[in-house]
N, C-alpha and C positions, 0 to 999 in steps of 0.2 A: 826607790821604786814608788812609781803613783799610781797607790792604790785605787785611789776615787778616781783616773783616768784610764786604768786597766778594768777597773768596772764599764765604766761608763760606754768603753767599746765592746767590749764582749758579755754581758751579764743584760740579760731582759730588759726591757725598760721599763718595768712594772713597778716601782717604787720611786715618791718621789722621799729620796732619803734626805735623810739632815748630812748638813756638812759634818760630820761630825765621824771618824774612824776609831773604831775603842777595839782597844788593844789586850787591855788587860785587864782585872780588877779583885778585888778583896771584900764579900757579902755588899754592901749596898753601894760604896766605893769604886768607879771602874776610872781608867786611863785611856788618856786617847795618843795616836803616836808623836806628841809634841810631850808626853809626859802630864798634861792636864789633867787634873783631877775632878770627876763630878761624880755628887750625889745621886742614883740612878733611881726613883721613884717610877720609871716604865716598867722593869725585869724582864726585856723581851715581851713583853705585852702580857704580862703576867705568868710568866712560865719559869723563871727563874725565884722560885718560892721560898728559898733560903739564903739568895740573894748570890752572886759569884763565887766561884772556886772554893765551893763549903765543903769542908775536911770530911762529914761522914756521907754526904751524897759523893761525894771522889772517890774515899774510899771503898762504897759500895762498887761504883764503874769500875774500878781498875783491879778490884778483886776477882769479881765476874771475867773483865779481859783476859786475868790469867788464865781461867779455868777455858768458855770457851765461848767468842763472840757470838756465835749464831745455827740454828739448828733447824729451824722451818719448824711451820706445824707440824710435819711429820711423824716428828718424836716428841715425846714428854720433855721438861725443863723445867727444875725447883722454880725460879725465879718466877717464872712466869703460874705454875701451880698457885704458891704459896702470895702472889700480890692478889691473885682472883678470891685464895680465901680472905685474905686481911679484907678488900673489899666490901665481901659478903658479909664477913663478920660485923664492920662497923656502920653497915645499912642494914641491914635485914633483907637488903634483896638476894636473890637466888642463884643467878649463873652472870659469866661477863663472858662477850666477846671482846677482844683486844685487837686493836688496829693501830695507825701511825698517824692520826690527827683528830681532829675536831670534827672537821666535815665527813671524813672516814665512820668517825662514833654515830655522827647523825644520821649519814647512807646506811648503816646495821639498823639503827631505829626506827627510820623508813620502811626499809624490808621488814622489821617485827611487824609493824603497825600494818602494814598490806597485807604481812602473810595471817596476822589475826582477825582483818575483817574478812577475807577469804574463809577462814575454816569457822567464824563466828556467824557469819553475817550473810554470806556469800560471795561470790567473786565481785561482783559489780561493785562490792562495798570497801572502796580504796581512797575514797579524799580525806585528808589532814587538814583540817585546822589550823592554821598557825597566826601570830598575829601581826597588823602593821605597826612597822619599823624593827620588826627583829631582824636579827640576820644568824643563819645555821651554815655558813659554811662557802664556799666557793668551787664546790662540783658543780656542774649542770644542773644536777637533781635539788642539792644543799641551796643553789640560787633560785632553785624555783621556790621553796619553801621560804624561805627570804620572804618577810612583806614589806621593800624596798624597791620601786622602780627601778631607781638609778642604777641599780646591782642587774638588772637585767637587760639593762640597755647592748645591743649588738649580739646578745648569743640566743635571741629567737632562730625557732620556738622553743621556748621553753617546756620543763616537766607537766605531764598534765598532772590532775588531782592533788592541787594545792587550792584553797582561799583563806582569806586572811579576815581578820576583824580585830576591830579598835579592840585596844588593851583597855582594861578597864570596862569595857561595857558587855556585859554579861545577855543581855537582850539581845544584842546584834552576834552574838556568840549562840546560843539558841537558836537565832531565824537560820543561822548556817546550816547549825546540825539539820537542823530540820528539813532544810528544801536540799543537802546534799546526802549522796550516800556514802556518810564519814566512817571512817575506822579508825581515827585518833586525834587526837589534840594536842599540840606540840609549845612548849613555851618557854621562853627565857624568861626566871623568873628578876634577875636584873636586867634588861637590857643593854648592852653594853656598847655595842658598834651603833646603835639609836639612839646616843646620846643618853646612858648611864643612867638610865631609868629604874624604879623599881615598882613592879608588881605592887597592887592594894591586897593587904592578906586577904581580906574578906570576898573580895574579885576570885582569888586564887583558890579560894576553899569552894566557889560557888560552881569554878570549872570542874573541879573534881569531884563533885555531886553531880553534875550533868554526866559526866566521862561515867560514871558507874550507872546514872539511870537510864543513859541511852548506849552501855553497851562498849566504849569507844578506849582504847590505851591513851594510858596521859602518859606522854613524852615528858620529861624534863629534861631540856638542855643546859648541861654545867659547864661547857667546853668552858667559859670563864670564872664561872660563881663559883666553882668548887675549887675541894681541897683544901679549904681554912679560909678562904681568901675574903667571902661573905663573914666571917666570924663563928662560921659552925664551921663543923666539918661538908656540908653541903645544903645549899640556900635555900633548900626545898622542908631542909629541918627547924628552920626559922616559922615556917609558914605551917606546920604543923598537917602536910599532907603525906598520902602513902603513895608513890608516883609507882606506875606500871613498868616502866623503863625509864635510865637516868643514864645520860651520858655526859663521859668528861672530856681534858686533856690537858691541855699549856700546863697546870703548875703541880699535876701530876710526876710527870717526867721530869720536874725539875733541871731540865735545860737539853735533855734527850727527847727526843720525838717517840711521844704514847701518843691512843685514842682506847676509851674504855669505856663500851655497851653495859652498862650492868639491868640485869632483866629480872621484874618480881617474876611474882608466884602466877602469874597471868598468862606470862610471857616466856618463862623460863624455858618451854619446852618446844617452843615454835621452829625454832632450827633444829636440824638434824645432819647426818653428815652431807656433806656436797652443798649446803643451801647459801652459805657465807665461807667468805676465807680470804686468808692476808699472806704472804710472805712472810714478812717481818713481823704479821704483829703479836704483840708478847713475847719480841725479842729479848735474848736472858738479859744485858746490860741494860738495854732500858727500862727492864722490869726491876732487876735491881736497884736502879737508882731510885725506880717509883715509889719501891716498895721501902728504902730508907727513910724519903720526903713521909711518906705515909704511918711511918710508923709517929713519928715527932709530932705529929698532927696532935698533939694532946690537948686536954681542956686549960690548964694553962696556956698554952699557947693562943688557944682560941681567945681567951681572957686577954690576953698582951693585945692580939688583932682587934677586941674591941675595945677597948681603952685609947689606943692609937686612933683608934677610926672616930670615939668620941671626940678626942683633943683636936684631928681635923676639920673638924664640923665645928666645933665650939669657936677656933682660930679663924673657918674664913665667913661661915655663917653670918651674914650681917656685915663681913665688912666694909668697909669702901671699897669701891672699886668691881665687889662681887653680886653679882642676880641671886644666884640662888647655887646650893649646893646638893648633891642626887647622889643616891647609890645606898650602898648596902658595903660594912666594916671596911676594907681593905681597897674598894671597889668604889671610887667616888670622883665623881662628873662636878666642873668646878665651871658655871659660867659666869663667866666678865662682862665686864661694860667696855673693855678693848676687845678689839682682835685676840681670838684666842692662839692664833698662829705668829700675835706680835709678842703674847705674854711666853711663849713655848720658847721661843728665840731668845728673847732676853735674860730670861729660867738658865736656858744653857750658857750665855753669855758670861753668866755669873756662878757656873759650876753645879746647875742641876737642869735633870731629866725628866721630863714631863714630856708627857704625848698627847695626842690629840681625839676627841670622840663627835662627830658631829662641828658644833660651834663650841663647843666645851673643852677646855683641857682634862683631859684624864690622870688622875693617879692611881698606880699600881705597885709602892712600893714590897719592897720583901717584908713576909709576915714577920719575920723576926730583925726588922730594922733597930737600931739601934736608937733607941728615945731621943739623945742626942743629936745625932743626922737629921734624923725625922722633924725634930723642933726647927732647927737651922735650913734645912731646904724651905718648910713651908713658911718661914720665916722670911724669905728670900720670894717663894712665891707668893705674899702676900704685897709686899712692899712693892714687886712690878704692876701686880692687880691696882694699888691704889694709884701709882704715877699717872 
């Protein structure tokens, strides 16, 4: 059977994917169907958090399977109960909605941040904030919020009540508030599909003094940063802010499809019944799996992600071959002096997986990669960097 020719007729043409079919694999380890072996430093673009076929995220899914795949919001569900308290317990924020993706978490956060400058501010008071080169998603809505052109080329018109302003400059972030009638302020606080950028804390603390002086919900978008993947348990803890709303997903789910609103004390009570809702989301197996990845989230853990993320910085920082190195623990943009789609190719040629951010190659390996691996891939991606 050809696979990659049974794609190619029937499946979107939205990807241009790597030659590359994986079949199967064991935590950072995956096969492809020639039996090849490579080191996976992508994990599905950071979603697979414990890296393939991990014995207690399985055995959370398949335990759940027993019991019962699926219920609708309808009815109550442990699973889904008890991931919304671990949530709240380990932020302090207040209530979660749950949905099925990333851009699903940031469409909820949208709606908070419009339905609070309506009941704060007045109806008129609906533009967001957000900044250029981030990107929140691929709805209509999530692409308007995008401060990315290219993202919005062909689906005009786009959302109204979005502007954007340079990251990092805090002046041109004020003239906004000012001359628009904002109700929040929306931010990646790594940059990730912009080329694996990260936020200046001091930049970061100055938005969140604005967001409380003029009034306005500070959004934090984790759909990538979170979940350990930053080195805290969310990158917003780094930066020593209280965000209004934070949403997540990819390494949540650990390889099942989440999306999770979590809403402070500001925002907590903006929804009521009818206002938001999902089918699936807080499905019990993907809660359970979430809620597995979630628990192992420990400070240990976090300590491993940043020890690793040191040793990567410290290995290509300065090397031959490399510009400059970006990101935040687990979460790191690697630019070359080649083509970064020539070094991704050759990466794979030689049994590892690296993905692409921009002109950057991006790494994303599993938080709990194996020190070993992790030496040897980047060791391999160093050597192509210099050729």
């Amino acid at each position: 059977m050809d696979v990659k020719q049974i794609d190619k007729e029937y499946v979107a043409n939205t990807y241009a994917r790597f030659p590359v079919q994986l079949v199967s694999g064991k935590g950072s380890l995956v096969y492809d169907e020639t039996g090849k072996e490579y080191i996976d430093l992508g994990t599905g673009i950071a979603v697979n958090a414990f890296g393939v076929a991990d014995e207690c995220w399985k055995n959370a899914v398949i335990g759940q399977l027993d019991k019962i795949q699926h219920t609708s919001n309808l009815y109550y569900s442990e699973p889904c109960a008890l991931l919304a308290k671990a949530l709240c317990e380990r932020t302090g924020l207040k209530k979660v909605f749950f949905s099925n993706s990333g851009a699903e978490a940031n469409e909820c956060a949208i709606k908070a941040a419009r339905k609070y400058g309506e009941t704060q501010k007045g109806k008129d008071y609906n533009v967001i904030v957000t900044l250029k080169n981030s990107f929140h998603g691929r709805t209509i809505t999530t692409l308007s919020a995008t401060g990315q052109d290219v993202f919005h080329e062909h689906f005009t018109p786009m959302t109204a009540g979005f502007v954007h302003a340079e990251a990092n400059n805090i002046e041109e972030l004020k003239t906004l508030v000012k001359t628009h009638k904002c109700c929040g302020v929306m931010l990646e606080l790594v940059q990730g599909e912009g080329g694996v950028m990260a936020l200046d804390k001091e930049y970061v603390k100055q938005v969140e003094t604005l967001a409380r002086e003029e009034n306005l919900l500070l959004v934090i978008d984790e759909v990538q940063t979170g979940n350990g993947r930053t080195g805290s348990l969310y990158a917003y803890m780094k930066y020593g802010i209280s965000p209004d709303v934070v949403t997540t997903a990819k390494g949540l789910g650990g390889g099942l499809p989440i999306g999770a609103t979590m809403l402070g004390e500001r925002a907590e009570n903006l929804f009521t019944a009818g206002l938001n809702g999902s089918t699936f989301g807080g499905n019990p197996v993907c809660a359970a799996g979430a809620l597995s990845v979630l628990k192992r989230i420990d400070d240990k853990l976090l300590e491993e992600v940043r020890n690793k993320s040191e040793y990567i910085f410290n290995e290509l920082g300065g090397a031959k071959g490399v510009k400059s190195v970006s990101g935040l623990g687990l979460m790191i943009g690697v630019e070359c002096e080649k083509d970064a789609a020539e070094v991704i190719k050759n990466c794979m040629a030689r049994g590892v997986l690296v993905i692409k951010a921009k002109h950057k190659v991006r790494l994303l390996p599993a938080l709990n990669i194996p020190f070993e691996q992790l030496k040897k891939a980047i060791k391999i991606l160093k050597e192509e960097c210099e050729k």
